[in-house]
N, C-alpha and C positions, 0 to 999 in steps of 0.2 A: 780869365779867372786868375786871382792871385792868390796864394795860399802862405800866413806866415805862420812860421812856428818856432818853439824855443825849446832845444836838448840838450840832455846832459848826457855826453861823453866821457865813458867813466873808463870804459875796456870797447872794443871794437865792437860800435856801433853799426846797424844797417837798414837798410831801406833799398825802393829800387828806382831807377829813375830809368824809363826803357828806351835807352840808345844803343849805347858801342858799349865796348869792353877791353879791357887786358886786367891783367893780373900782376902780383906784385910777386910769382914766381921767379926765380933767381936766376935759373939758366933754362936751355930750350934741348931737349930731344934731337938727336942728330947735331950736336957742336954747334950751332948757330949763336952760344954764348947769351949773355947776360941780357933781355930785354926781350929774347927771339919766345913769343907765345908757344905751346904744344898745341898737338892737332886737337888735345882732348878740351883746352883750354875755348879757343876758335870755334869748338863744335859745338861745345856747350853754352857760349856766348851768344852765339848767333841762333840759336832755339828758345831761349829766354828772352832776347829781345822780340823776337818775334812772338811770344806766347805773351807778352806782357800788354793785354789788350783787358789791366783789368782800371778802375780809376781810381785817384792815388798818384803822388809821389812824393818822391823821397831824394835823399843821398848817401851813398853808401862810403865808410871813414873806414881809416882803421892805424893801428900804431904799431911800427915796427922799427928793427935796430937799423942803423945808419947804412947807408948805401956806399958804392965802391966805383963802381962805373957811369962814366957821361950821362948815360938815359939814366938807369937808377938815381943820381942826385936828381937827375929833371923831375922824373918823377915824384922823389920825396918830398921837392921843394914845391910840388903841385898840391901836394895833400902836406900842410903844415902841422900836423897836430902833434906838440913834444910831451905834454899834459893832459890830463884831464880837467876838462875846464866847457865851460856852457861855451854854444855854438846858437848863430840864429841864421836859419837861413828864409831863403825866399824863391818860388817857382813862379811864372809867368809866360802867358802866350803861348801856351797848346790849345792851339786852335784846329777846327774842323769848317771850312770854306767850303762850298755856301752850307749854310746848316741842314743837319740830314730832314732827309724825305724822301730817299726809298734810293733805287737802281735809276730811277729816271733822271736823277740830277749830279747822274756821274760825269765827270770824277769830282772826286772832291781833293780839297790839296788840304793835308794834315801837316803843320809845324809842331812837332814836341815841344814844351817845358823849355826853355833855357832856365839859368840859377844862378842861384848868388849865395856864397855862405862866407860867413864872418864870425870869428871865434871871438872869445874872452880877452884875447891878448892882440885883438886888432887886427891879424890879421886874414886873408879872406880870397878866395875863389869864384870864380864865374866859370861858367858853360855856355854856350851859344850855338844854335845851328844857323849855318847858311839859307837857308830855305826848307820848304816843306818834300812831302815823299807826297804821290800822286793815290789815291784811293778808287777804287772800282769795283763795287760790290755786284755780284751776280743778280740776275732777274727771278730769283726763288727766292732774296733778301726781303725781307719786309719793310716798310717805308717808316718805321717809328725807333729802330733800335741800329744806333751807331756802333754800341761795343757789340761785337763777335758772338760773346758768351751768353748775350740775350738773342740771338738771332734764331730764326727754325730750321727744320730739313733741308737739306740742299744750297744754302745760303754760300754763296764763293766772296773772298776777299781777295782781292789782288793787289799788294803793295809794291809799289815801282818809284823809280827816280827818273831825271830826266839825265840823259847822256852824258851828263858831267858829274854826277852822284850829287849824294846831299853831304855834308861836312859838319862834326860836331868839333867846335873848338875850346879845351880848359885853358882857360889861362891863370897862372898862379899872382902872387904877393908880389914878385919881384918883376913880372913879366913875362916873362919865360911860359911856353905854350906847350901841349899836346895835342896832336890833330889827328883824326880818324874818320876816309872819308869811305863811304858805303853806296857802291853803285853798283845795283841790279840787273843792271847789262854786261852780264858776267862770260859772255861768248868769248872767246878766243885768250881770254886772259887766265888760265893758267896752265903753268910749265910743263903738264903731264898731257900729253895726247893719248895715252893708252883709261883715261878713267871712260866709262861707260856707263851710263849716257852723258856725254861733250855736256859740261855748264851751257846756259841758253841765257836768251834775256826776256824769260817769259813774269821773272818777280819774284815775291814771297806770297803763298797763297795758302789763305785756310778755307778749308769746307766742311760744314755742320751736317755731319751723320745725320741716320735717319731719326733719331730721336731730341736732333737741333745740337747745338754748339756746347747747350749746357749739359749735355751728357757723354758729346765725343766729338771728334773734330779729324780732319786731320790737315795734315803741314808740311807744305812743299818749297823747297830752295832750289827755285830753277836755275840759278846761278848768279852770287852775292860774288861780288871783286871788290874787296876790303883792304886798303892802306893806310899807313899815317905814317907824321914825324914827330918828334920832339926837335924842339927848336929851344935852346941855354946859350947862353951867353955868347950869344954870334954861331956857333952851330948847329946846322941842322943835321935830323941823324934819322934815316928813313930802317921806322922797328915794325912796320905789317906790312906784307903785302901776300896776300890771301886767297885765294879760290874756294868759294864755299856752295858744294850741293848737294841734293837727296836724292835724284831718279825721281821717276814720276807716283811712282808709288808713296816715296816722304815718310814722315813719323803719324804716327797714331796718338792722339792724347784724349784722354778718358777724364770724366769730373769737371771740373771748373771752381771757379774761386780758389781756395787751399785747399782743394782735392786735386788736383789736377795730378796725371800720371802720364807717363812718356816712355813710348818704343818705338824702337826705329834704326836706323845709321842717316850716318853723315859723312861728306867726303870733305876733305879739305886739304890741299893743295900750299902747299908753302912754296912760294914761289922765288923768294930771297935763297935760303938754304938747301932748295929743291927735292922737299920730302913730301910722301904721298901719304896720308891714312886715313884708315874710316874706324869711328868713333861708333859703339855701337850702346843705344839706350836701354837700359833693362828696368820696366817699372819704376822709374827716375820719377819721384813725387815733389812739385809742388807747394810744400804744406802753407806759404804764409800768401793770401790773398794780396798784400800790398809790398810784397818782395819778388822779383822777377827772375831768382835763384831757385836752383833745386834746394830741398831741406831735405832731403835723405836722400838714399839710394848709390848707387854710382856705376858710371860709365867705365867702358874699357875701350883703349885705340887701339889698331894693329896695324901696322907700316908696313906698306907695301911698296914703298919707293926708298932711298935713302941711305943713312949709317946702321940703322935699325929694320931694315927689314927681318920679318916673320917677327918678331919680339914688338911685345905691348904694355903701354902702360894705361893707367888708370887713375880715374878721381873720385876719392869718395867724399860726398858732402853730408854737411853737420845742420845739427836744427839751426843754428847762427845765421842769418842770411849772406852768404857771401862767402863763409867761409869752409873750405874743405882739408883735405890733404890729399896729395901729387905723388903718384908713388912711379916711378919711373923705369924704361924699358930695362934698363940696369939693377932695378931690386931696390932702390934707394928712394925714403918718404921724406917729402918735406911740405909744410904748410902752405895753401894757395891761397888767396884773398882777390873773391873776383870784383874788378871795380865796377864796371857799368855793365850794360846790356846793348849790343850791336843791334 
């Protein structure tokens, strides 16, 4: 299915397109410096992509002052927008293999969306994944309903990769790439032996409470091993590499469409920088049905590995889709703009 459309970018525009994520935050929690994600950043990425089982997409923009460091220019020169000026883009090939019909025709192999956007002034963006994530809905699933959010009691989703992860690739105007790749066989890959319960490679699973998915669900990260590079003008420069999980217990999310509400923790494992925290959800709302962002509420991290242990910081997010503020273990706030959804 191809979807085009044509928008005016006037001030930091959003939508969601549910992949990966980073953010156009400045520096990282524990000195890891300019490009290094926080845990609150990773935690809240990877709960948004995985809740974004709704239909719709989008691309999330936005404009800010000029960059200082290698990744930051990559960055910048990955989202070109200097003005306000019309943008058109274009989504294709999110597909669902073979088409659904219940638990019996498991698994099915889901490719998100790749895109294309092209501004007023020519120039233009692509996204691309490598391949599809693997699909495996429970035997309580019904045979008529693919999204999550329509399914009944008891209904399990299990999303997995195959042993080399799936990889979403932007590549900018000039060339120049950003790569982030997401593999669910999250065992033994990150730096902390003391988090409890050990990452697994059981996937990302939801399961619809007893009153079905449209009215509670809940959400398990049996262990997500997330990295990328930027790759500028002959350099590459390795900015995630990540351990992300819940415990078998997971988050709770209540509503659906732009109701949706979130509680829970997150663990996530920085494995560059070698910082441990858990991110913890407090009624975290959902409000826009075709944005894979919190629109209120906000989380708090607390470090239990690192520069920052016992000291926490926090995100609170704005109706804007995407965009929040970072307020950090140190006392210090600064604007966050999250780009995609892992």
């Amino acid at each position: 299915m191809t979807r085009l459309h044509t928008m005016l970018f006037a001030t930091s525009t959003v939508a969601a397109l549910g992949a990966l994520a980073c953010s156009s935050s400045k520096s990282s929690s524990g000195g890891g410096g300019a490009s290094q994600p926080t845990g609150s950043e990773v935690a809240v990425s990877t709960v948004s992509g995985a809740l974004n089982n709704n239909s719709g997409s989008g691309v999330s923009f936005y404009m800010e002052q000029p960059k200082g460091t290698l990744v930051d220019r990559a960055l910048d020169a990955l989202n070109p927008i200097g003005t306000a000026h019309a943008a058109t883009w274009m989504c294709s090939g999110d597909t669902l293999t073979p088409k659904y019909s219940g638990p019996g025709a498991d698994p099915y192999a889901f490719t998100p969306a790749s895109c294309s956007v092209t501004w007023g002034n020519g120039k233009g963006v692509s996204s691309k994944w490598s391949g599809p994530f693997t699909l495996s809905y429970g035997s309580s699933c019904d045979a008529t309903h693919a999204l999550m959010e329509l399914q009944a009691a008891g209904c399990e989703l299990t999303r997995t990769t195959s042993a080399g992860g799936v990889t979403r690739t932007i590549t900018g105007p000039d060339g120049n790439s950003y790569a982030i790749l997401h593999d669910t066989n999250g065992a033994g890959t990150g730096w902390d032996s003391s988090v409890s319960p050990a990452p697994s490679d059981g996937g990302v699973q939801v399961t619809c409470g007893a009153g079905g998915c449209a009215h509670g669900r809940t959400l398990v990260v049996n262990g997500s091993h997330l990295t990328g590079t930027v790759d500028i003008d002959g350099d590459s420069i390795k900015i995630w590499d990540h351990t992300v999980s819940t415990g078998p217990g997971g988050l709770t999310v209540s509503g659906s469409g732009g109701s949706r509400v979130v509680n829970g923790t997150v663990i996530v494992e920085h494995n560059i920088i070698k910082v441990t925290s858990t991110t913890t959800f407090s009624s975290v709302a959902y409000g826009d049905p075709v944005c894979c962002f919190p629109t209120s509420g906000t989380v708090s991290t607390t470090f239990s590995k690192g520069p920052d242990v016992g000291k926490t910081e926090s995100v609170t997010f704005s109706a804007i889709c995407g965009e929040a503020t970072l307020t950090r273990a140190n006392g210090k706030s600064e604007a966050l703009t999250f780009q995609h959804c892992l």
